[in-house]
N, CA, C and O of each residue as an XYZ file, in Angstrom:
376
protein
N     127.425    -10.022     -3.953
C     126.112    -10.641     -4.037
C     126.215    -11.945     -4.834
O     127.092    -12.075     -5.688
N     125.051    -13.215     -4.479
C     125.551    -14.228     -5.035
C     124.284    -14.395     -5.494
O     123.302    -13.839     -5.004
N     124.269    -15.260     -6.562
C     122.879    -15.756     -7.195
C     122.152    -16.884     -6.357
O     122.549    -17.862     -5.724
N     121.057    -16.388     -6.597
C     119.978    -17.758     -5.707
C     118.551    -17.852     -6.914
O     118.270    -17.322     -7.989
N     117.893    -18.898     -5.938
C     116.714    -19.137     -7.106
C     115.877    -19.661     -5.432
O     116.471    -20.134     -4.463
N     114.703    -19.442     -5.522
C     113.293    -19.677     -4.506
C     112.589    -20.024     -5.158
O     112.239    -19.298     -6.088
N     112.093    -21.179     -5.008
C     110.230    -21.864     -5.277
C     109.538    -21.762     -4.500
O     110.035    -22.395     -3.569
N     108.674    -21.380     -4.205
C     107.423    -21.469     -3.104
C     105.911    -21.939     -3.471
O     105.510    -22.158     -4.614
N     105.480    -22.001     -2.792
C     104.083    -22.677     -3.409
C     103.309    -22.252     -2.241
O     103.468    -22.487     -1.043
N     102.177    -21.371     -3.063
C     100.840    -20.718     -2.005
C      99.652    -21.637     -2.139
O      99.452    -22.379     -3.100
N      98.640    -21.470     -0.730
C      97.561    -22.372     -0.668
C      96.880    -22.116     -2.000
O      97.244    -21.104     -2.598
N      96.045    -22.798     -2.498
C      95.122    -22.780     -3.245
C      93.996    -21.904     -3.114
O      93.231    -21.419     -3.946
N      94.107    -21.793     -1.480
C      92.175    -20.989     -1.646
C      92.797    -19.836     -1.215
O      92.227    -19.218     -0.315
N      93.618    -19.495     -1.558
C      94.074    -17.637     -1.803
C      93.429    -17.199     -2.709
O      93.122    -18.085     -3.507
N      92.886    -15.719     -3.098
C      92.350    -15.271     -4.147
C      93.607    -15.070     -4.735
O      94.665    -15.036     -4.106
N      93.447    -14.901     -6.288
C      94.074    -14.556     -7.085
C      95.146    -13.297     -7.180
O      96.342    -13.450     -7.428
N      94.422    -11.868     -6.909
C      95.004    -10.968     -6.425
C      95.882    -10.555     -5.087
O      96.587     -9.611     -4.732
N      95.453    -11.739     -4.587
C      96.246    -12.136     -2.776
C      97.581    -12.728     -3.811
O      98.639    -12.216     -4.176
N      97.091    -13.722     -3.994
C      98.757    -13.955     -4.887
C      99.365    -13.186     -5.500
O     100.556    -13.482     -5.404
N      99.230    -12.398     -6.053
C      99.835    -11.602     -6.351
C      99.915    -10.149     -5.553
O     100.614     -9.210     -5.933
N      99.397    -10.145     -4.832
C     100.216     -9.656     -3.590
C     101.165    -10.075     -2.418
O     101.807     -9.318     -1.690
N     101.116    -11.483     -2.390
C     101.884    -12.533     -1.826
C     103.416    -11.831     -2.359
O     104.262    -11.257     -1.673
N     103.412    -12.147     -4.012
C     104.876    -12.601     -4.748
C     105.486    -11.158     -4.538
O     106.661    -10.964     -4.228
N     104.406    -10.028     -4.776
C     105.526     -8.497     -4.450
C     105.690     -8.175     -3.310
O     106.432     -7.229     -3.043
N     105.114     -8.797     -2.457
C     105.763     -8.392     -1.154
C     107.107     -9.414     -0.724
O     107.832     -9.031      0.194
N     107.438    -10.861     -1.496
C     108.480    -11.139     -1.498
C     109.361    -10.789     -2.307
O     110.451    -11.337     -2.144
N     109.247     -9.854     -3.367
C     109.730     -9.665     -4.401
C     110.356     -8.086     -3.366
O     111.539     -7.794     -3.196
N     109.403     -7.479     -2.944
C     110.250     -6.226     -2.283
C     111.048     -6.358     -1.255
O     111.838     -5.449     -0.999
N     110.996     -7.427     -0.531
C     112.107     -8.072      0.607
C     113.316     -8.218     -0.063
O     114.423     -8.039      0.446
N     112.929     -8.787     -2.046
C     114.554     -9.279     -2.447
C     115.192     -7.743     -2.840
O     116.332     -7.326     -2.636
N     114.137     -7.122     -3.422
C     114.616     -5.572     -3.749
C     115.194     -4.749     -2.724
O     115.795     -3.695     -2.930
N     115.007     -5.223     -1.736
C     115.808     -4.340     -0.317
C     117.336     -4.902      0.187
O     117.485     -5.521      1.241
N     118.370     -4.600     -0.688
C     119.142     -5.021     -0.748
C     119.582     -6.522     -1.987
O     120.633     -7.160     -2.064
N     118.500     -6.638     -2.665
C     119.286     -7.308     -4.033
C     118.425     -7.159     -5.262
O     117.471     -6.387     -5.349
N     118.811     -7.891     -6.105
C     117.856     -7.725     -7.406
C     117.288     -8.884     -8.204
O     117.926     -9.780     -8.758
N     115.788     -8.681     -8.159
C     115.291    -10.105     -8.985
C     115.762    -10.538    -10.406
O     115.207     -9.738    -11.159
N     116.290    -11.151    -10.935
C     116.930    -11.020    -12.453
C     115.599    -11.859    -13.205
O     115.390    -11.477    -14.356
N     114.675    -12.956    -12.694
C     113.484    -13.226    -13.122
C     112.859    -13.902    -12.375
O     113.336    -14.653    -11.524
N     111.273    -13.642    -12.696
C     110.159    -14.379    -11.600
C     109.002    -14.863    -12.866
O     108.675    -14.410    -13.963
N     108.795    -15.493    -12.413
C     107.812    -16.737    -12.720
C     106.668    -17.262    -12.149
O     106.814    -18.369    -11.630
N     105.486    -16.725    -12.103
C     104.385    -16.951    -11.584
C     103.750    -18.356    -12.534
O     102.998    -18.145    -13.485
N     104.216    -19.968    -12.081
C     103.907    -20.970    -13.249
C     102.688    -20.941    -13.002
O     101.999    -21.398    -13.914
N     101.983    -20.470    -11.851
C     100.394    -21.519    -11.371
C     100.006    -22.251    -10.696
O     100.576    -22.573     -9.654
N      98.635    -22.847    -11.206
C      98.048    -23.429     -9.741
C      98.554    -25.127    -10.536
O      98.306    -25.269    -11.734
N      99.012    -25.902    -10.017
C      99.469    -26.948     -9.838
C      99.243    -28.141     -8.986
O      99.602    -28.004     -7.816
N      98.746    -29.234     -9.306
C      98.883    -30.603     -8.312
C     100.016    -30.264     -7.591
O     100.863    -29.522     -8.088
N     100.153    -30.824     -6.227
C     101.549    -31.331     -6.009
C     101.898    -32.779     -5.996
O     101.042    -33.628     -6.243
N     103.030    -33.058     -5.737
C     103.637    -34.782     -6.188
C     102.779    -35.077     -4.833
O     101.692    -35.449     -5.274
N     102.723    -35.099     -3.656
C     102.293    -35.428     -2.229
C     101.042    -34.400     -1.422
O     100.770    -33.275     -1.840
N     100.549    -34.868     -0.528
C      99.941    -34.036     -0.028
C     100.198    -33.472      1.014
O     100.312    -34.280      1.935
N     100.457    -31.667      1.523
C     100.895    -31.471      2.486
C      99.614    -30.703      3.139
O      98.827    -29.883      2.666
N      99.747    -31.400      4.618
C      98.620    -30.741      5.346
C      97.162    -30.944      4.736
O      96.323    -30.098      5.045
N      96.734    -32.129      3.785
C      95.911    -32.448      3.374
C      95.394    -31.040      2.324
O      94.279    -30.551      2.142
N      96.654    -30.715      1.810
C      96.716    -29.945      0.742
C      96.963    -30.444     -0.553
O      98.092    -30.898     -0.735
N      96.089    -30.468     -1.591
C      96.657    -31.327     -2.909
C      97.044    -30.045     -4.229
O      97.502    -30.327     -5.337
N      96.788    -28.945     -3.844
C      97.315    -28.091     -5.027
C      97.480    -26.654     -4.440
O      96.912    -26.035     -3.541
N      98.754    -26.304     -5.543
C      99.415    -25.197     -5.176
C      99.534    -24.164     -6.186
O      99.415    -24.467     -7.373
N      99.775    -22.884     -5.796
C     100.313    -21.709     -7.145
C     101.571    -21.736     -6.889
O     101.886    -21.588     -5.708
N     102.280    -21.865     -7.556
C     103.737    -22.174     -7.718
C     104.170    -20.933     -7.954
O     103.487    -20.174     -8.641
N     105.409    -20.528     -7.402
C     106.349    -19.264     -7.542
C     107.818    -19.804     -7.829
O     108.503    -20.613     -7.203
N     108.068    -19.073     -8.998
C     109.920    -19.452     -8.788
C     110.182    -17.845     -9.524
O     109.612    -17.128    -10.346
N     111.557    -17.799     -8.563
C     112.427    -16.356     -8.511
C     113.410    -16.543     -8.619
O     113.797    -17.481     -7.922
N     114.481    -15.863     -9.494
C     115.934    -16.109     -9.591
C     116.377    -14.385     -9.102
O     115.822    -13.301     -9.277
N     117.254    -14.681     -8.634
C     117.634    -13.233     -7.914
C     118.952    -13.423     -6.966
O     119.437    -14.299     -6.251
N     119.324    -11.732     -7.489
C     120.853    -11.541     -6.632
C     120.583    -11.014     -5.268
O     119.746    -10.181     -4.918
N     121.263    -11.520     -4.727
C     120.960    -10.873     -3.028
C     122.343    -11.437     -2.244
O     123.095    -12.201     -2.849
N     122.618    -11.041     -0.941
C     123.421    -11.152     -0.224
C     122.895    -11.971      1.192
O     121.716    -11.766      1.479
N     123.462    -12.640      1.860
C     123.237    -13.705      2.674
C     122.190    -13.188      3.688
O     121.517    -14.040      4.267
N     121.954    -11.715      3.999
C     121.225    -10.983      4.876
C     119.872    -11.041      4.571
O     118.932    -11.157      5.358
N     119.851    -10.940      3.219
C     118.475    -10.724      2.485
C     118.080    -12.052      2.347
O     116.911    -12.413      2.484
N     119.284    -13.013      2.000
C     117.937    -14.367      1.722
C     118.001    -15.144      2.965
O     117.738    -16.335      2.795
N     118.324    -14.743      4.362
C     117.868    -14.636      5.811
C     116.908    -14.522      6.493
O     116.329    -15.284      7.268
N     116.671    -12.992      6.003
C     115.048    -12.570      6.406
C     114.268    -13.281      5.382
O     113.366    -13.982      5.841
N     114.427    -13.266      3.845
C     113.690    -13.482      3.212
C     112.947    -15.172      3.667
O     111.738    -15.395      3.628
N     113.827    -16.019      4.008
C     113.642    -17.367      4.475
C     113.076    -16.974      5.671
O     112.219    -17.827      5.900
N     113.074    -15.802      6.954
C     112.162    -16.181      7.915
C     110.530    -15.711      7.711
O     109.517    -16.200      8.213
N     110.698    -14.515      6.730
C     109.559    -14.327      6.485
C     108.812    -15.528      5.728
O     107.710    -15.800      6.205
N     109.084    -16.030      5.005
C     108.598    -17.209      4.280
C     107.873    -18.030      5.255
O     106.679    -18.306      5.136
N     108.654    -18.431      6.262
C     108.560    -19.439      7.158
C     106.779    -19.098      8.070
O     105.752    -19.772      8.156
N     107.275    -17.422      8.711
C     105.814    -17.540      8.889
C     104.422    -16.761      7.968
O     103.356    -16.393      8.463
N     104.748    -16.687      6.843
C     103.752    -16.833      6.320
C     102.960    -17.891      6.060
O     103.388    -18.964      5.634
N     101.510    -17.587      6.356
C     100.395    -18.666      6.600
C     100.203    -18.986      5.220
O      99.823    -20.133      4.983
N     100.435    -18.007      4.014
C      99.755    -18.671      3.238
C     100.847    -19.762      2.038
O     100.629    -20.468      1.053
N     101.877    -19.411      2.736
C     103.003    -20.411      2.131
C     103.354    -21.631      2.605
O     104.079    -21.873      3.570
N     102.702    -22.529      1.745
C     102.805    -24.047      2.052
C     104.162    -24.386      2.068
O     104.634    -24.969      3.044
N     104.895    -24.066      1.023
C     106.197    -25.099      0.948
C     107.277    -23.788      0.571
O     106.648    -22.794      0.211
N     108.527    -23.634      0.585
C     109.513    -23.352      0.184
C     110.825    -23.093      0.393
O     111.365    -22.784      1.455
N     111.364    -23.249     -0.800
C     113.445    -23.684     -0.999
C     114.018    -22.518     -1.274
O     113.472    -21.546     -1.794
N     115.181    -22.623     -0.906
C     116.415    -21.279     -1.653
C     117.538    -22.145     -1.710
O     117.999    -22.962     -0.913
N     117.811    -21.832     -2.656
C     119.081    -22.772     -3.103
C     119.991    -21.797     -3.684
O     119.452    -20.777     -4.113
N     121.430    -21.903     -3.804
C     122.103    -20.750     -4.531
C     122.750    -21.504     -5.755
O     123.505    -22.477     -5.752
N     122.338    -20.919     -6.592
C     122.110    -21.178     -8.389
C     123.702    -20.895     -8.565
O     124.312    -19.868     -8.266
N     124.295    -22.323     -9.241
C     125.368    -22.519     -9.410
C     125.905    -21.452    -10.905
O     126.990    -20.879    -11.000
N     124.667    -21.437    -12.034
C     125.345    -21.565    -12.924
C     125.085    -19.806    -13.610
O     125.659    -19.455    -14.641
């Protein structure tokens, strides 16, 4: 298993408790086959640009072990979720 880190950023007009049902249902995708080592719910946030005539986001960042399978699905599920504006996986060098 190799280390990674995910940011994502949810619409704004999600309720509160939707977000946080958002992050454990990505959080149990990483648990199915790896392990979150920390998550970070920063908030609702400007973004630098506007996407989709979107100007603010709840920001998610996750650091977590997983294997290439898991952050696979985990990236297609991302993809079609509606309420996820933006997000990266990068594998955390250090």
């Amino acid at each position: 298993m190799r280390k990674y880190e995910v940011m994502y950023i949810i619409r704004p007009d999600v309720e509160q408790e939707n977000v946080q049902a958002i992050v454990d249902k990505f959080s149990g995708i990483i648990n199915n086959g790896g392990e979150v080592t920390k998550q970070d719910v920063i908030g609702k946030r400007r973004l630098a640009y506007e996407i989709n005539k979107i100007r603010d986001g709840y920001y998610v960042l996750v650091h977590f072990n997983a294997t290439t399978e898991v952050v696979n699905e985990l990236d297609r599920i991302m993809k079609i979720t509606d309420e996820v504006i933006r997000s990266l996986i990068v594998r955390d060098v250090a």
